[in-house]
C-alpha positions as CSV (number, residue, x, y, z in Angstrom):
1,X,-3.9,-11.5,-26.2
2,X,-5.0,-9.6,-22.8
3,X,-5.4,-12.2,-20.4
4,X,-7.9,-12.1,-17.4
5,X,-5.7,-10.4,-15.1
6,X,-4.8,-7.6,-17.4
7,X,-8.9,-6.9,-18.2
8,X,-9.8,-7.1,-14.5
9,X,-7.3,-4.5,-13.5
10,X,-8.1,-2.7,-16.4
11,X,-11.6,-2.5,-15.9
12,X,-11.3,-2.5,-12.2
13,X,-8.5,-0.8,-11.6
14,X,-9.1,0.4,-7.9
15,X,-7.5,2.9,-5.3
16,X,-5.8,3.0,-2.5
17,X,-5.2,3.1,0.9
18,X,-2.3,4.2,2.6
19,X,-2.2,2.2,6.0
20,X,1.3,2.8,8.1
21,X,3.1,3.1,4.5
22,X,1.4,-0.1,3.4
23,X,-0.3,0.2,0.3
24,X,-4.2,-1.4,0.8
25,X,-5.4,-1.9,-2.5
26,X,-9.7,-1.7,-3.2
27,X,-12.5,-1.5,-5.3
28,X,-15.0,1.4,-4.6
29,X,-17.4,1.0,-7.4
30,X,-21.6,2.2,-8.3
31,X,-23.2,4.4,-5.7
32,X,-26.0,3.3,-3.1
33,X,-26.1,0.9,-0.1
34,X,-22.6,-0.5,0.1
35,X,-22.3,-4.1,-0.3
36,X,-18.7,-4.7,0.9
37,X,-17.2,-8.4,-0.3
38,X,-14.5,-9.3,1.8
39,X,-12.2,-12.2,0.3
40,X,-10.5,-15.3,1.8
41,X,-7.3,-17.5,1.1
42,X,-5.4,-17.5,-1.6
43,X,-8.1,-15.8,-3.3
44,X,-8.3,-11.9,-3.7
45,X,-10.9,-9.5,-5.2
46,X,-10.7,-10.8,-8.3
47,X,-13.5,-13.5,-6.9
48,X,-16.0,-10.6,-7.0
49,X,-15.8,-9.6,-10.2
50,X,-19.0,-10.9,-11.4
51,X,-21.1,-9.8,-8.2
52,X,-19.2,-6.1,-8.6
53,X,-20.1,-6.1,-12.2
54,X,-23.9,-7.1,-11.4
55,X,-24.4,-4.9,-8.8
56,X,-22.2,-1.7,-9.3
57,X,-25.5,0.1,-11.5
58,X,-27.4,-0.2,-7.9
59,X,-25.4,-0.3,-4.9
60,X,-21.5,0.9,-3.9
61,X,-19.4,-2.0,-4.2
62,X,-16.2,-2.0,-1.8
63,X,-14.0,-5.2,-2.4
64,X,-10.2,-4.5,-0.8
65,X,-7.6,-6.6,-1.2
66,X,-5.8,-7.6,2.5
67,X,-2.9,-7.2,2.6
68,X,0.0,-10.0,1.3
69,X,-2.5,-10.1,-1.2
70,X,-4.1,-9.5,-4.9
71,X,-3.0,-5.6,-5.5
72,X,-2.0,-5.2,-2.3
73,X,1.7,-4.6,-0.7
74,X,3.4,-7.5,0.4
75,X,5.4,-7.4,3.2
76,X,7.6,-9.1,5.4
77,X,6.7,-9.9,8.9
78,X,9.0,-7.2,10.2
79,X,6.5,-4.6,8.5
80,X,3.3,-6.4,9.8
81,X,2.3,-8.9,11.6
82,X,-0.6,-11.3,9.7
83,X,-3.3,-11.6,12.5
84,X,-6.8,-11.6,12.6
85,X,-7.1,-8.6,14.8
86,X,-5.3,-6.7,12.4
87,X,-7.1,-8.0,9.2
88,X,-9.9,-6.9,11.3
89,X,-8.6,-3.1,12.0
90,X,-7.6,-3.1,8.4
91,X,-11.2,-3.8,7.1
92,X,-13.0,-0.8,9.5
93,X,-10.1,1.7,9.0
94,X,-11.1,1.4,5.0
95,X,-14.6,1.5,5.9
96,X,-14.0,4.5,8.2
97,X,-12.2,6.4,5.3
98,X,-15.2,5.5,3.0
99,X,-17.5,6.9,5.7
100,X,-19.5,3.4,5.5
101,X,-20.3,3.1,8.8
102,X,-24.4,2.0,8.3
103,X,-26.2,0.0,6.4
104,X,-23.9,-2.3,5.5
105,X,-24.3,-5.9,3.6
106,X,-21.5,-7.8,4.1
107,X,-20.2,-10.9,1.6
108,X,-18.1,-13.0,2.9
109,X,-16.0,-16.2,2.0
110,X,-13.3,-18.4,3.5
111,X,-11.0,-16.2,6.1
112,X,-13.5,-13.3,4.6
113,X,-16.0,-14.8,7.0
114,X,-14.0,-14.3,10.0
115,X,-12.8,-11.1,9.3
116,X,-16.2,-9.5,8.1
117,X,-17.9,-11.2,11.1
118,X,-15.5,-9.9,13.9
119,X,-15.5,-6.4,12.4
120,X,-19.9,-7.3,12.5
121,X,-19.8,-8.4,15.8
122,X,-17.8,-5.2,16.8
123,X,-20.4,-3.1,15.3
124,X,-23.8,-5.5,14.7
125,X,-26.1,-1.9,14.8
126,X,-23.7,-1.3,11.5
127,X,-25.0,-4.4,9.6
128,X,-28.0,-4.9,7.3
129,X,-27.7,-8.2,5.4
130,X,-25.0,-11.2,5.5
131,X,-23.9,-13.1,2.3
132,X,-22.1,-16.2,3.6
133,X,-20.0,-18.4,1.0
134,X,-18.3,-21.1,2.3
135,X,-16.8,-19.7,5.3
136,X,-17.2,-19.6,9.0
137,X,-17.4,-17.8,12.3
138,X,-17.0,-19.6,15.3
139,X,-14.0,-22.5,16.4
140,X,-13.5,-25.8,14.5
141,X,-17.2,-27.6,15.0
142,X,-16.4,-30.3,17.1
143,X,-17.4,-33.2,14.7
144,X,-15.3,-31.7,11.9
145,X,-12.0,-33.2,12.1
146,X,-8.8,-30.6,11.1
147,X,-8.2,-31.4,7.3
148,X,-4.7,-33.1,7.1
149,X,-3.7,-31.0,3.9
150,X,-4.0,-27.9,5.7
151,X,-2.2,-29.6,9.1
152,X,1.0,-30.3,7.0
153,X,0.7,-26.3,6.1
154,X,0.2,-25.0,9.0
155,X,2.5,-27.5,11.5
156,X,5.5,-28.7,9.3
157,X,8.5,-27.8,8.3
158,X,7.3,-28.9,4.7
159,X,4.3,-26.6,4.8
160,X,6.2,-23.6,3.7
161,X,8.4,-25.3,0.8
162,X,4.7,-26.6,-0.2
163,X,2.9,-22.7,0.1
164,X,5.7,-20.3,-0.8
165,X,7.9,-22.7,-2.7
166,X,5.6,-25.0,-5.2
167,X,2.8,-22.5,-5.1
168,X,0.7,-25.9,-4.2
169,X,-1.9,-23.6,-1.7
170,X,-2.8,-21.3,-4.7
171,X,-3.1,-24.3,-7.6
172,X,-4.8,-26.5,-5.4
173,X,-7.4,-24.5,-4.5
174,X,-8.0,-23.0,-8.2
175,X,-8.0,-26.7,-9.5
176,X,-11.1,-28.7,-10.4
177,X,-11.1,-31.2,-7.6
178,X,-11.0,-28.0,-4.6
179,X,-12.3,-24.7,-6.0
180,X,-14.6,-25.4,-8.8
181,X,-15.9,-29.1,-8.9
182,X,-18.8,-28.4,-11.3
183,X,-17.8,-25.8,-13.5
184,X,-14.3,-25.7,-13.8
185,X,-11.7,-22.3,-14.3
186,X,-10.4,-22.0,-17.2
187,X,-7.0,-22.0,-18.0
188,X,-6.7,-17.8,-18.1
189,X,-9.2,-17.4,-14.8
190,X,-6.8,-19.9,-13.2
191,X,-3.8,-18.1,-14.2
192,X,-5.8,-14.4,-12.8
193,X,-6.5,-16.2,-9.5
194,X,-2.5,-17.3,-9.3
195,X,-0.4,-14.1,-10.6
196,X,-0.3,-11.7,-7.8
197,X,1.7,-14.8,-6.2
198,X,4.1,-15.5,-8.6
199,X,7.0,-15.6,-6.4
200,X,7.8,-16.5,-2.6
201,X,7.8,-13.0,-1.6
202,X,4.7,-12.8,-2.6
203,X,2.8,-15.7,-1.5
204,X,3.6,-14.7,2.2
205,X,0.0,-13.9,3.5
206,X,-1.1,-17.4,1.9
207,X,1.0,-19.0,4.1
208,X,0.7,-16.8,7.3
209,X,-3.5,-17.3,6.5
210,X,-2.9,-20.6,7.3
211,X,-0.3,-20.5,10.2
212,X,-3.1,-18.1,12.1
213,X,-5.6,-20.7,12.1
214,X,-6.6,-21.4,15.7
215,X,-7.4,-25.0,16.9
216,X,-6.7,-24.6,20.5
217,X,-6.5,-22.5,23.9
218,X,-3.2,-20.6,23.2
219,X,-3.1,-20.1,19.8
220,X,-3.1,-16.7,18.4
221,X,-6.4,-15.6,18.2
222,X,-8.2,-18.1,19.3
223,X,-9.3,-16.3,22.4
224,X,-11.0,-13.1,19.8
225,X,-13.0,-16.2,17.8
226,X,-14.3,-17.2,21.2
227,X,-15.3,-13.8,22.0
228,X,-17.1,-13.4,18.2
229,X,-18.7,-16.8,18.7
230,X,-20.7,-15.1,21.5
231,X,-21.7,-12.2,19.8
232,X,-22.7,-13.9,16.9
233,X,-26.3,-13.5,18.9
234,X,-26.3,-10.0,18.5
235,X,-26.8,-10.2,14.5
236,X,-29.5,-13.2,14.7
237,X,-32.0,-10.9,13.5
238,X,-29.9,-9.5,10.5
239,X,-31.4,-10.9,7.4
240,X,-28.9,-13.8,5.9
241,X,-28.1,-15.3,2.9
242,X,-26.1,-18.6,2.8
243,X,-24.6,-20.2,-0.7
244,X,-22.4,-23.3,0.3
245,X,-20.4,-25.8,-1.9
246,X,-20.8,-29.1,-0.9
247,X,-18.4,-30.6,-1.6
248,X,-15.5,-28.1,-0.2
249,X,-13.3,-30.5,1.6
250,X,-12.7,-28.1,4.7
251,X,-15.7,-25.6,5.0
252,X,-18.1,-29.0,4.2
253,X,-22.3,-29.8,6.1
254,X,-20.1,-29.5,9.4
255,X,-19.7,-26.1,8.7
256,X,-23.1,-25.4,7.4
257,X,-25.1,-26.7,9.8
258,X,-23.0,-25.1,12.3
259,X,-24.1,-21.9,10.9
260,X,-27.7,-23.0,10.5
261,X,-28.3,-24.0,14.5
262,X,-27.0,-20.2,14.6
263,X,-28.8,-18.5,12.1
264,X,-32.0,-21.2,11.8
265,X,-33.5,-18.7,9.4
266,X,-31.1,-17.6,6.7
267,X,-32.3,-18.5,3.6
268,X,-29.9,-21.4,2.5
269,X,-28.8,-22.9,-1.0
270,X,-27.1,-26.0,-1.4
271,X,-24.6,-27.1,-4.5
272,X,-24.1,-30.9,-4.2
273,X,-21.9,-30.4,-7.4
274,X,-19.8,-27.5,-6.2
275,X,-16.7,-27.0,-4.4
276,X,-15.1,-24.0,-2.4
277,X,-15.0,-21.3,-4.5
278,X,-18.7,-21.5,-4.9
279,X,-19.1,-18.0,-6.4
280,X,-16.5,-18.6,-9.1
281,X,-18.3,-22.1,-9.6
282,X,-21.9,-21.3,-9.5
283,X,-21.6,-17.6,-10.8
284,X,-24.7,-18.0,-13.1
285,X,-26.9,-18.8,-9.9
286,X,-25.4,-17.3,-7.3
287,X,-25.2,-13.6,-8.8
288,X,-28.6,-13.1,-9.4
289,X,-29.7,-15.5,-5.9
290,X,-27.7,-12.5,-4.1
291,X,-29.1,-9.5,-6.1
292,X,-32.9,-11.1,-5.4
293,X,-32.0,-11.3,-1.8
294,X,-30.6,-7.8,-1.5
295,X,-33.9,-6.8,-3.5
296,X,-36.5,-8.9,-1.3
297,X,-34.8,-7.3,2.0
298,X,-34.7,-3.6,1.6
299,X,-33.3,-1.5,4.3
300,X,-36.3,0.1,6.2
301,X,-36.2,3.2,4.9
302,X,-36.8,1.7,1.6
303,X,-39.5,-0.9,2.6
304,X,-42.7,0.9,1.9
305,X,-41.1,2.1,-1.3
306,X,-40.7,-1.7,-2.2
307,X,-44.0,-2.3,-1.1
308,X,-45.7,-0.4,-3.1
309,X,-43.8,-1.2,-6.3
310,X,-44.4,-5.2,-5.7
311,X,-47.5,-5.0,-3.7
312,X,-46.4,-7.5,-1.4
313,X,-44.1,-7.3,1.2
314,X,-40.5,-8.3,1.3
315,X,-39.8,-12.0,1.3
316,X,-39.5,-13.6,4.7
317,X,-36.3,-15.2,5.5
318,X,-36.4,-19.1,4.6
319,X,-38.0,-18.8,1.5
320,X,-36.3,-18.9,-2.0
């Protein structure tokens, strides 16, 4: 029996680019706008394949893999170094090679959030629409305290026994009490999410992810998230599309409304039911919610276009 790994990679199977003799593994899929789906941690492209598959007849697709993760090489720290900055570079030197450099949508989820939103905030006259799932953009909001689970990962000696060792990072967050809370994986989607990190090797990124997390003055990176967090102004007028799990123990309503006083008129959906992989938990909602959104906000050359064929024009922001 082919299992879900083996029938995403062979009906995705990608290309690749070659980045300082790393091997950066991506989806490049349909032809149009590109919608470009940038993933978090311990996830890896394979958390778009449903949003690929419903939008590759219409738009370009672009889904990479960082790298430490899904298809991607997996190297030590000697060969590169796990930071946001360079997660950052990674993401625009694909994009650069594509020659996407306008008219972008970006969808974003977990660490995919900060990544897509730096490389945003570098180039806001780049972006056209933001998907947000789950994810953030900014510092720790003040009234959210730092999740203990992820403290023992990221600050004790246990933390990488726990991530590389048990593999707890990865099941955890497939299980039915963190990733899906309504609509569970099944056994063989669990076991797709889990087997590029079948070793610890290869579960390095999921525990540097969580080492680079910046909580205070000092730490690495924390001085670029301040510097996003005030440019964060600059794509206020980009048309955005939130889809949030309630009842994700770390991106949780602290989060959200955190995003909302900054963006007070995305268009915003709320699972009560759902946990942190809300795309893999809500897939029959949230695909077509984000191909309506991409439809009712067409880029401007294609707004009278639209117009005609719906007689209307495109749906404000807020409504849906």
């Amino acid at each position: 029996m082919t299992s879900a790994f083996d029938e995403f990679r062979l009906s995705h199977p990608g290309r690749d680019l070659d980045l300082g003799g790393l091997r950066y593994h991506y989806l490049d899929e349909g032809q149009g706008e590109p919608v470009v789906m940038v993933h978090g941690n311990p996830s890896w492209s394979f958390y778009y394949r449903s949003l690929v598959e419903a939008l590759n007849g219409s738009y370009r697709t672009i889904v990479p893999d960082h790298i430490g993760c899904g298809l991607s090489d997996k190297p030590e720290d000697s060969r590169y170094p796990y930071t946001l900055s360079r997660r950052v570079d990674d993401l625009e030197a694909l994009l650069d090679h594509l020659g996407v450099n306008s008219n972008l949508t970006l969808v974003l989820h977990d660490w995919g959030g900060m990544i897509g939103m730096t490389y945003a905030a570098r180039h806001p006259e780049r972006i056209a629409r933001l998907v947000i799932l789950n994810t953030g953009a900014f510092h720790l909001p003040k009234s959210k305290p730092f999740p203990w689970p992820l403290w023992v990962c990221r600050d004790t000696p246990l933390g990488a026994w726990m991530v590389r060792g048990l593999n707890a990072f990865c099941r955890g967050t497939a299980s039915s009490w963190i990733g899906c809370t309504h609509h569970p994986m099944s056994r063989t989607v669990r076991n797709a999410y889990l087997a590029p990190y079948d070793s610890w090797a290869n579960r390095i990124a999921i525990h540097r992810f969580v080492q680079d997390i910046p909580l205070r003055p000092g730490d690495r990176g924390y001085a670029l998230i301040s510097e996003v967090e005030d440019r964060l102004e600059t794509l206020a007028s980009v048309p955005m599309l939130i889809g949030w799990g309630m009842k994700d123990f770390v991106f949780d309503h602290h989060f959200l409304d955190e995003w909302i006083r900054r963006f007070p008129s995305a268009e915003v959906h709320r699972f009560p039911k759902s946990g942190h992989y809300i795309l893999e938990d809500e897939t029959e909602t949230i695909v077509p919610l984000v191909r309506d959104f991409l439809a009712n906000h067409p880029l401007e050359q294609d707004a009278r276009s639209h117009e005609a064929r719906h007689g209307r024009n495109p749906l404000p922001m807020g409504e849906g």
